[in-house]
PAKENU-316561 format. One record per residue (C-alpha): chain; z, y, x; residue in one letter. Coordinates in pm, 1 decimal. Each point is the difference from the previous one (the first is absolute). Last residue first. Layout:
N
<'A'; <Z; Y; X>; 'A'>;
...
end
This chain:
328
<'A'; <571.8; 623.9; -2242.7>; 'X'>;
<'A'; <63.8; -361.6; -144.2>; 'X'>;
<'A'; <-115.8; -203.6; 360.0>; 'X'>;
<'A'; <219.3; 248.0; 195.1>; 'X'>;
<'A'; <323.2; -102.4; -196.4>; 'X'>;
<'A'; <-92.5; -368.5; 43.5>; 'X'>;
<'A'; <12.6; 9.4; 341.3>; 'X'>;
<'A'; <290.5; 207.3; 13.3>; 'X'>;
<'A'; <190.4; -331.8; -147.9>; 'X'>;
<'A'; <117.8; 28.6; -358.6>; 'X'>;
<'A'; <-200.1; -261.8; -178.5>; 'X'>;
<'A'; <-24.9; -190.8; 359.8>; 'X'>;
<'A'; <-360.7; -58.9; 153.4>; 'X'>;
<'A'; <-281.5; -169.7; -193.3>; 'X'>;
<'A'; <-249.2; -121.9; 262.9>; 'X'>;
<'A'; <-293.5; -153.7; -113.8>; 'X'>;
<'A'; <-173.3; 46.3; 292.4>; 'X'>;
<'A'; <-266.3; 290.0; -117.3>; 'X'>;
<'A'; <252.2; 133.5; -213.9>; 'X'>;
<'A'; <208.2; 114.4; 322.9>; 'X'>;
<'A'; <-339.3; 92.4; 231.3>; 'X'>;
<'A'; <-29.4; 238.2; -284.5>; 'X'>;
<'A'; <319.4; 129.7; 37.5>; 'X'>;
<'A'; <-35.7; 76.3; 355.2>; 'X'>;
<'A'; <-343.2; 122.6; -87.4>; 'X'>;
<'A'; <197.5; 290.8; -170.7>; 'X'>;
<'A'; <248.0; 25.1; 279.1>; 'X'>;
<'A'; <-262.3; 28.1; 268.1>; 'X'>;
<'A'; <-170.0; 285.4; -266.0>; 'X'>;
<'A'; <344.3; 179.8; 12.9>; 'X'>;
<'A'; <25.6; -11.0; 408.3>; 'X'>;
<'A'; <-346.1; 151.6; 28.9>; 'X'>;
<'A'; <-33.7; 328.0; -214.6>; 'X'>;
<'A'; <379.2; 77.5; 92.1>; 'X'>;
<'A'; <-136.7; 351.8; 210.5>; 'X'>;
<'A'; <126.0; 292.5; 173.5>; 'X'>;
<'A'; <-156.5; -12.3; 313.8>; 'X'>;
<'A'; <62.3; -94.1; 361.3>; 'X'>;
<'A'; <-153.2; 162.9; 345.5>; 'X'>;
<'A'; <-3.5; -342.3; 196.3>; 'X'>;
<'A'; <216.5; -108.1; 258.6>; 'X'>;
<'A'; <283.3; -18.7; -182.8>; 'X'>;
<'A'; <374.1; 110.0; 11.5>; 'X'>;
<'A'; <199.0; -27.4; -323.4>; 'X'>;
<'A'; <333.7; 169.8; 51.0>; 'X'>;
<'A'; <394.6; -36.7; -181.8>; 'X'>;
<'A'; <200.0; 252.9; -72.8>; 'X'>;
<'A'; <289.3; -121.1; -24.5>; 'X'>;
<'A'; <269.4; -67.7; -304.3>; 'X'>;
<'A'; <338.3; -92.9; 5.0>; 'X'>;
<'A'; <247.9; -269.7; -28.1>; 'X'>;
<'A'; <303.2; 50.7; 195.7>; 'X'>;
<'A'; <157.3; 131.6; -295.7>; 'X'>;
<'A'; <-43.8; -299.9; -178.0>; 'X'>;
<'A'; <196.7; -215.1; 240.4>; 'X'>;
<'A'; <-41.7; -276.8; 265.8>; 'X'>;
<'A'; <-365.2; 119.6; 51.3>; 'X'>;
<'A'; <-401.5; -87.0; -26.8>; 'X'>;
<'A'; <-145.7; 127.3; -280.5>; 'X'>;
<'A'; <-225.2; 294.7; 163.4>; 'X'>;
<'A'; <-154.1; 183.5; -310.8>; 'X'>;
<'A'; <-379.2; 116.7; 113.8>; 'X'>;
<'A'; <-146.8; 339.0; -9.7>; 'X'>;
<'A'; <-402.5; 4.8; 74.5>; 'X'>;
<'A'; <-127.6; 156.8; 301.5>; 'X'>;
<'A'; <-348.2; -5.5; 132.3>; 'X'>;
<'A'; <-106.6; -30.2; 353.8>; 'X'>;
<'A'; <-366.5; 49.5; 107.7>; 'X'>;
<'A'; <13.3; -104.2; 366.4>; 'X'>;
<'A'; <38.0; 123.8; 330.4>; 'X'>;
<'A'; <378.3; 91.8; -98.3>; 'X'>;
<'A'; <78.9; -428.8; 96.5>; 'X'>;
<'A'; <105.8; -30.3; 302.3>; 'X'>;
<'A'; <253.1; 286.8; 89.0>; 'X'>;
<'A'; <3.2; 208.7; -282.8>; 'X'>;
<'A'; <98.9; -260.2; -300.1>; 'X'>;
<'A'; <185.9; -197.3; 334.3>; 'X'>;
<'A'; <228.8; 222.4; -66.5>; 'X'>;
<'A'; <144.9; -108.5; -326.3>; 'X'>;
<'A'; <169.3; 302.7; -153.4>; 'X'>;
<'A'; <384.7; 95.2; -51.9>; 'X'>;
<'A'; <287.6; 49.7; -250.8>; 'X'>;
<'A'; <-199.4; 72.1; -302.2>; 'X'>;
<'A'; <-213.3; -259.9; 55.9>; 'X'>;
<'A'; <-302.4; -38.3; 154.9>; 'X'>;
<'A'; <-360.2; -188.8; 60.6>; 'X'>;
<'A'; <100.1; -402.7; -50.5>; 'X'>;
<'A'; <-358.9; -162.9; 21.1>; 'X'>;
<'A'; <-212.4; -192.8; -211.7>; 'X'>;
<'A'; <-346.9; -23.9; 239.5>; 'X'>;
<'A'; <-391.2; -50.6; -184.2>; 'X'>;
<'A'; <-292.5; -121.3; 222.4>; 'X'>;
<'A'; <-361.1; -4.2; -39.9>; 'X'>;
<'A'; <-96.6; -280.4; 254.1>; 'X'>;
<'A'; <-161.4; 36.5; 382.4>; 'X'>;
<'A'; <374.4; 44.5; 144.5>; 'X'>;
<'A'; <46.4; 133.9; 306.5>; 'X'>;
<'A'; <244.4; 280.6; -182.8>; 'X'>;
<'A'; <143.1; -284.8; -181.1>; 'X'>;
<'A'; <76.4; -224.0; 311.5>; 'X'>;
<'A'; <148.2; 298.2; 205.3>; 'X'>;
<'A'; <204.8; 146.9; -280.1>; 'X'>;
<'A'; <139.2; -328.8; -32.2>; 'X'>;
<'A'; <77.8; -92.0; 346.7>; 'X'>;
<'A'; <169.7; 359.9; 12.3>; 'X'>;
<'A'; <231.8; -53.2; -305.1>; 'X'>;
<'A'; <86.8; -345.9; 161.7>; 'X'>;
<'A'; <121.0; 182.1; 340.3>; 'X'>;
<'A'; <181.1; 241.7; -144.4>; 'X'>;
<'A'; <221.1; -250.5; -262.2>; 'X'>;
<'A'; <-33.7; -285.0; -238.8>; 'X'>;
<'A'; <198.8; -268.2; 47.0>; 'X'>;
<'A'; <-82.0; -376.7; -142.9>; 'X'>;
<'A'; <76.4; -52.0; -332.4>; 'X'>;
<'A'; <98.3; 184.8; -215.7>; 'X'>;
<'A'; <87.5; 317.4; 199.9>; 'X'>;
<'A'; <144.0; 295.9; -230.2>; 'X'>;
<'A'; <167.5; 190.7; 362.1>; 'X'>;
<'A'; <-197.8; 307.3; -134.2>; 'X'>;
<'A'; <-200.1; 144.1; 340.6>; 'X'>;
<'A'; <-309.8; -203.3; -139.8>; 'X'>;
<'A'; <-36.9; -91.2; -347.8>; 'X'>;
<'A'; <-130.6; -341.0; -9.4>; 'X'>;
<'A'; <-352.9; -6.6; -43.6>; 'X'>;
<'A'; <-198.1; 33.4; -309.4>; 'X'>;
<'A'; <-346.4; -40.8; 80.8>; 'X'>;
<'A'; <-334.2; -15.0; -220.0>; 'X'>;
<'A'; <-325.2; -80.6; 195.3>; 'X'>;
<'A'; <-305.8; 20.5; -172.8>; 'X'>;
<'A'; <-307.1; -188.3; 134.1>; 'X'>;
<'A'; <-369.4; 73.4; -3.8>; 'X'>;
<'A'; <17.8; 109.8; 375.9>; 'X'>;
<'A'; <172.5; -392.3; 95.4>; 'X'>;
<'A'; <413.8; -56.0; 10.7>; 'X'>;
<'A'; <16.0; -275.8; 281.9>; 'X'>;
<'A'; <225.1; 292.1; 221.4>; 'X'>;
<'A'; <216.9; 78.9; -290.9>; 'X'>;
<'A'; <112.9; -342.0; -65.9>; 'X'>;
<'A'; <36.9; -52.1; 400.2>; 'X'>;
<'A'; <238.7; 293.1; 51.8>; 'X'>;
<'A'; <173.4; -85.1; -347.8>; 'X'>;
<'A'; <186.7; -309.9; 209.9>; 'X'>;
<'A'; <-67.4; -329.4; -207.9>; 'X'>;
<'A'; <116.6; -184.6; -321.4>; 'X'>;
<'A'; <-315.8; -80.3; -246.5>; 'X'>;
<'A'; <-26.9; 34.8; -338.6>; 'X'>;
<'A'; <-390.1; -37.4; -135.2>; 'X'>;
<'A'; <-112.3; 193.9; -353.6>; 'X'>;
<'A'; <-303.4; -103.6; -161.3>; 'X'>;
<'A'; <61.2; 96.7; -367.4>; 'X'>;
<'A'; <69.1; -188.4; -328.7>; 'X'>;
<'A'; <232.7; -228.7; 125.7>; 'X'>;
<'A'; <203.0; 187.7; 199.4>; 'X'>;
<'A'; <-7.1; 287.7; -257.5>; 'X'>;
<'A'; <175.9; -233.2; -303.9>; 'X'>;
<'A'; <251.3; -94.3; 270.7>; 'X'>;
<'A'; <74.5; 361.2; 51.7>; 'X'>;
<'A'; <85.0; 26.1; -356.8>; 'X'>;
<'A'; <137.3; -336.7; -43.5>; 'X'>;
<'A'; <274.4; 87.3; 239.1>; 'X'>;
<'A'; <42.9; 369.0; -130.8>; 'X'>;
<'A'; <39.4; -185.0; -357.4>; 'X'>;
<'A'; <270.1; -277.6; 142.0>; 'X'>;
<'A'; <186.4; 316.9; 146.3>; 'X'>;
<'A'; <21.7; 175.0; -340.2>; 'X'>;
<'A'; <71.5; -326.2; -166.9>; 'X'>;
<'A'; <333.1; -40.7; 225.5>; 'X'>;
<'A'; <102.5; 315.9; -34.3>; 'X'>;
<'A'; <-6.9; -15.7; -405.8>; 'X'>;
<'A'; <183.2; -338.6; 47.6>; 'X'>;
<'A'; <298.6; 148.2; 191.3>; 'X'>;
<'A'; <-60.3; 0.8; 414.2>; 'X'>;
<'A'; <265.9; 218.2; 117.0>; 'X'>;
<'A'; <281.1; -140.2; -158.7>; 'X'>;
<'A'; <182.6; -7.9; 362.2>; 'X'>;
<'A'; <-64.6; 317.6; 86.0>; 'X'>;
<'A'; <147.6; 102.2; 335.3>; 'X'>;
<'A'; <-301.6; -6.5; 201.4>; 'X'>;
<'A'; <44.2; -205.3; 292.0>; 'X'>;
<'A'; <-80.9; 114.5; 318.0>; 'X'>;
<'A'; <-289.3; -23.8; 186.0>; 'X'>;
<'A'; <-34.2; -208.8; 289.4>; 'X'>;
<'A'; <-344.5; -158.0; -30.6>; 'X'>;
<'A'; <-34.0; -223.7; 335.5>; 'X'>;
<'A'; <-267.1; 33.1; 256.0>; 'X'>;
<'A'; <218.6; -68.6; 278.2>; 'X'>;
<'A'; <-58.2; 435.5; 109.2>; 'X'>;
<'A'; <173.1; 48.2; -363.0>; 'X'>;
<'A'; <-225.2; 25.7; -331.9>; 'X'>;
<'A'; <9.0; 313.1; -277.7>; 'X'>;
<'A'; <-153.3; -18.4; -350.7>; 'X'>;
<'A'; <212.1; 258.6; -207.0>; 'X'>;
<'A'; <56.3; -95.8; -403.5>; 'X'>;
<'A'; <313.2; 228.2; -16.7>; 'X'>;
<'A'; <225.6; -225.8; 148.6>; 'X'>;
<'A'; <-151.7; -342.5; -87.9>; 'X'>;
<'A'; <-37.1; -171.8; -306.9>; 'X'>;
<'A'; <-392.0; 69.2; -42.4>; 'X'>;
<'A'; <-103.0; -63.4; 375.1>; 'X'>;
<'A'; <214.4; -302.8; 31.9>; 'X'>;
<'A'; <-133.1; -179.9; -347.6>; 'X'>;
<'A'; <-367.2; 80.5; 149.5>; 'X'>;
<'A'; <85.3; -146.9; 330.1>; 'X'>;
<'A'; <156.2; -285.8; -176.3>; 'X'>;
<'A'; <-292.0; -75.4; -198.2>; 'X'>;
<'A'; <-214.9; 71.3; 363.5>; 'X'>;
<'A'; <201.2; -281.7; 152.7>; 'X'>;
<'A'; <57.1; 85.8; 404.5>; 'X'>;
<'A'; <179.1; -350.5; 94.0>; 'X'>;
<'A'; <302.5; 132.8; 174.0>; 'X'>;
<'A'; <19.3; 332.1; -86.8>; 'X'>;
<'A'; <-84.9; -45.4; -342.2>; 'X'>;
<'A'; <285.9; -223.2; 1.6>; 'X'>;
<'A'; <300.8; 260.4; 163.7>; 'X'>;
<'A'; <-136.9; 241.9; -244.7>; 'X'>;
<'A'; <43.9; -258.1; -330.2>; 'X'>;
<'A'; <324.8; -46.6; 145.5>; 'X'>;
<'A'; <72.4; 356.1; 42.5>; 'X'>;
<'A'; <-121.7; 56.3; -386.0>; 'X'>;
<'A'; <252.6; -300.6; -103.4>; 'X'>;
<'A'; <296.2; 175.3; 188.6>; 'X'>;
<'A'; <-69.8; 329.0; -163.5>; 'X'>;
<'A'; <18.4; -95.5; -308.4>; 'X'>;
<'A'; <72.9; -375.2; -98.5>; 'X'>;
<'A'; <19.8; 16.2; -372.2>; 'X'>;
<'A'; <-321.0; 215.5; -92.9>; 'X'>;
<'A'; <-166.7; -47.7; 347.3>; 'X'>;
<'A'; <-10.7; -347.9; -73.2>; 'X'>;
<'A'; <-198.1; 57.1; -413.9>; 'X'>;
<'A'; <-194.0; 225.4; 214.6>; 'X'>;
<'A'; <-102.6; -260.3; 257.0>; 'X'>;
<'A'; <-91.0; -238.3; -312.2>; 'X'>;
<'A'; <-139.6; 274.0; -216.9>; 'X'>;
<'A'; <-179.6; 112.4; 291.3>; 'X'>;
<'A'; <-173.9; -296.3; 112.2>; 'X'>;
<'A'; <-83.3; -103.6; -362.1>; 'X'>;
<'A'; <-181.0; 347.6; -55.0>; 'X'>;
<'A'; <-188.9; -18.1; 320.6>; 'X'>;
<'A'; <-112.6; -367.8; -75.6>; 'X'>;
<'A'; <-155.3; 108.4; -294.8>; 'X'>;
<'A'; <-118.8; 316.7; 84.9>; 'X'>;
<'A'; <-215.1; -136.0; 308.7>; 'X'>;
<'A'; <101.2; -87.2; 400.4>; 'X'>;
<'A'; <-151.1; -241.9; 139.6>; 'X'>;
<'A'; <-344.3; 58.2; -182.2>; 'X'>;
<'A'; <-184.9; 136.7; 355.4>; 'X'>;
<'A'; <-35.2; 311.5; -63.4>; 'X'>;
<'A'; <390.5; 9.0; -93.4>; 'X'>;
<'A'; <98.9; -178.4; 326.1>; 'X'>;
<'A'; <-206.6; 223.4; 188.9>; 'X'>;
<'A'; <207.8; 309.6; -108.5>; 'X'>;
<'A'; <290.6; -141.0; 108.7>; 'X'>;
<'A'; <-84.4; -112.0; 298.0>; 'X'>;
<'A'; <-167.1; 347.7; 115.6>; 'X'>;
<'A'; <298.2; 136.6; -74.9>; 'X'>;
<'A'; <188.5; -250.2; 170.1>; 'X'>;
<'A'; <-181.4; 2.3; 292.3>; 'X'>;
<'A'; <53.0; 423.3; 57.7>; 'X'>;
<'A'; <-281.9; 60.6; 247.3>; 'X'>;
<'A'; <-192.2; 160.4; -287.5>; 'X'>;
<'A'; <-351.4; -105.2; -101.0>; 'X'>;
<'A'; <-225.3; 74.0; -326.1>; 'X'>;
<'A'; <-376.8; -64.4; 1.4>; 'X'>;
<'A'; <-160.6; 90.8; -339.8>; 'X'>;
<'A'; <-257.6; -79.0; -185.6>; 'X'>;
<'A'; <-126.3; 95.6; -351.4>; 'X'>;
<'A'; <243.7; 306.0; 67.7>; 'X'>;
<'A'; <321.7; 28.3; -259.9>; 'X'>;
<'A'; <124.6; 362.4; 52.0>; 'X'>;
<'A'; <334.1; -101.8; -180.1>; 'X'>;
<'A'; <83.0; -301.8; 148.5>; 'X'>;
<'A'; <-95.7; 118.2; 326.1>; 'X'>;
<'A'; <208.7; 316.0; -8.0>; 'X'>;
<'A'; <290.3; -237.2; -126.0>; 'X'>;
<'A'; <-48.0; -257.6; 276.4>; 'X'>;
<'A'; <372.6; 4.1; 100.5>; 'X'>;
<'A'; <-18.2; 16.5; 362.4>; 'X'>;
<'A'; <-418.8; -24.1; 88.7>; 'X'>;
<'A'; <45.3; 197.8; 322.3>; 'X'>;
<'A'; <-326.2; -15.9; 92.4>; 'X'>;
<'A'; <-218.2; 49.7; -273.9>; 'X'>;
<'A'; <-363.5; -96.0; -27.7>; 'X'>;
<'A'; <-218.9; 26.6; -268.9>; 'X'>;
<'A'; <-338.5; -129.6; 64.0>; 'X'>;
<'A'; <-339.9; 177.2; -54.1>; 'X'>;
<'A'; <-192.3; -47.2; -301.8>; 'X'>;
<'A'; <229.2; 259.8; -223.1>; 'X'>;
<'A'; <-109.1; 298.8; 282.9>; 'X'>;
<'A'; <289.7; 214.2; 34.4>; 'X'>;
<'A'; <165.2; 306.6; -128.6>; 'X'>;
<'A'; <354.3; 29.6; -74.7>; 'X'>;
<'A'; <164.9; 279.0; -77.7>; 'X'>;
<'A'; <95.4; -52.5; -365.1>; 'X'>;
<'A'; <91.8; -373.2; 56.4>; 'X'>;
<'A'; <225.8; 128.0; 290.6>; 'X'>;
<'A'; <157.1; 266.6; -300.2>; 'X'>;
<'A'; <61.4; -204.0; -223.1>; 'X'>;
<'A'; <156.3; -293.9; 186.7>; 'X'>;
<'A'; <275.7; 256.5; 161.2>; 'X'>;
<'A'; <247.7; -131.2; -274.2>; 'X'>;
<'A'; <-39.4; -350.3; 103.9>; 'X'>;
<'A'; <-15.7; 39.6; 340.5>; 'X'>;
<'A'; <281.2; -244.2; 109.9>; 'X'>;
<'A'; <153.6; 207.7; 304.6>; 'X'>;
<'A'; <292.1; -232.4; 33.9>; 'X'>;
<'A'; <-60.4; -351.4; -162.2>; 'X'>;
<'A'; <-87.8; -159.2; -318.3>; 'X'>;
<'A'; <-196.3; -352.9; -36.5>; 'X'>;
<'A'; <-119.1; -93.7; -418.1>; 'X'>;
<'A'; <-269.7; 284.5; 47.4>; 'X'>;
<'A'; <-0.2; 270.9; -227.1>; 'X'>;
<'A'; <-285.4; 124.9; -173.6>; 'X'>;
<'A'; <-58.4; 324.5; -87.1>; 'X'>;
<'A'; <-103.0; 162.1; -298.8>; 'X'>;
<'A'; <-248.6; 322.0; 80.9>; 'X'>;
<'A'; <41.1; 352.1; -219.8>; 'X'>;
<'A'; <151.8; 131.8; 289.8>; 'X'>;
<'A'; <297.0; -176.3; 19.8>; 'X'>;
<'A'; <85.6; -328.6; -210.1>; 'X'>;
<'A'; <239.8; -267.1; 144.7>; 'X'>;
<'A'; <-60.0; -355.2; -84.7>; 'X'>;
<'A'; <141.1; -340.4; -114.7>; 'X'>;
<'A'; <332.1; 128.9; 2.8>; 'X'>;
<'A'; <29.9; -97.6; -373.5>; 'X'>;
<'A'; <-332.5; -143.8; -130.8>; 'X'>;
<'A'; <-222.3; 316.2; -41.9>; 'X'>;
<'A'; <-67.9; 156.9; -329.0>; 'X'>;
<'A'; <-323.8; -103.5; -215.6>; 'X'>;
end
């Protein structure tokens, strides 16, 4: 059976999920290749730091899982869906409504619907932000408020988008329910430091030295407190990392983190006004283990996955990537 439309992306021979939440640096295309380098113990606990989108956790799918990120909203967001807040149905009557706005207001509804979720923090409007916006970038001022332009399509969310978003929602809301994952907002320093020796850390930090902050800043002295925490870590850890492009390299790649094995995987950077600006990087997988060439593990989580799925009765979307992975 084909995927629903946007559902997924294939690489690798691996479909991958994608989470209803974009933002700068989204993994998706890098999934592959983290799932093929991982190697942890499946009864120790997930952790990842910088949760952002949730697309590497979405696809790895550990029995349980803690995933932090000092961005509230995220963390909101996310939360809301685990905890039946936010489902299809009342994603798909959210959007049709704001969309239906956007259609005949334009810019001037989509800055109202800013000015709001600025005011009261909403996740629905977070999520209706973070898909009309320019170029789906999450970005906050020092007041905590999302200032990111608007996007300049006001038929952006047709019925075809819509269901595509409702099928990420129910997607990740099909793995909240099945699997013990906990959301929590707090400072990565203090995830890392709770992670225990049968733990796997994943982190995808802000890229330092490349002015993408999403939240809070990201510079020097953050770089350091995160080599410092993972290299006192007692957990297998795995680091996403910008390496080079063709114009320069990251030189912190030398001057923290060369003690490690580093591999290198090219990655399409997304984030700019125009195409042209768009290019890829190299980017680098640092870990404190000597990694392997394997996708033994992260296929039989998906299969159980499934399982888990039939077990409860759950019957996800006809054309949701759900469904797609159940008629492999």
């Amino acid at each position: 059976m084909s995927p629903g439309p946007g559902d997924g992306v294939v690489g690798d021979d691996l479909r991958v999920r994608v989470p209803p939440l974009k933002c700068q640096g989204i993994k998706t295309k890098l999934v592959p290749a983290i799932s093929r380098y991982l190697d942890r113990d499946p009864e120790g606990v997930w952790i990842e730091p910088f949760l952002g989108s949730g697309v590497v956790v979405l696809n790895i799918l550990p029995q349980k899982a803690i995933l932090a990120d000092t961005n509230p909203h995220m963390i909101r967001f996310y939360q809301a869906i685990q905890d039946g807040e936010i489902d299809g149905q009342k994603t798909r009557v959210f959007l049709e409504r704001e969309g239906s706005r956007l259609a005949t207001g334009g810019e001037e509804h989509y800055y109202r619907v800013r000015e709001r979720f600025n005011s009261y923090g909403c996740p629905l409007d977070f999520l209706f932000l973070n898909r009309s916006c320019f170029n789906g970038v999450v970005r906050f001022n020092s007041k905590g408020h999302f200032n990111v332009p608007y996007g300049h399509k006001p038929q952006r969310f047709a019925p075809a988008y819509i269901t595509k978003i409702v099928n990420q929602v129910e997607g990740f809301s099909a793995a909240t329910r099945m699997l013990d994952w906990s959301f929590v907002c707090q400072d990565f320093q203090k995830t890392i430091q709770d992670a225990a020796s049968r733990d796997f850390v994943y982190c995808d930090p802000p890229y330092v030295g490349r002015h993408v902050d999403y939240y809070h800043p990201w510079d020097e002295r953050q770089e350091n407190r995160l080599y410092g925490s993972l290299k006192n870590t007692r957990a297998r850890f795995m680091l996403s990392t910008w390496h080079s492009n063709r114009h320069r390299e990251n030189r912190f790649i030398q001057e923290l983190w060369s003690e490690f094995p580093i591999l290198t995987q090219e990655h399409f950077y997304h984030v700019g006004a125009y195409e042209k600006n768009r290019k890829p990087m190299l980017e680098a997988i640092i870990t404190n283990y000597q990694p392997t060439n394997s996708v033994k593990e992260p296929v039989r989580e998906v299969e159980q996955f499934i399982l888990l799925e039939k077990e409860a009765g759950y019957v996800p979307a006809v054309d949701s990537p759900l469904a797609s992975q159940g008629n492999r």
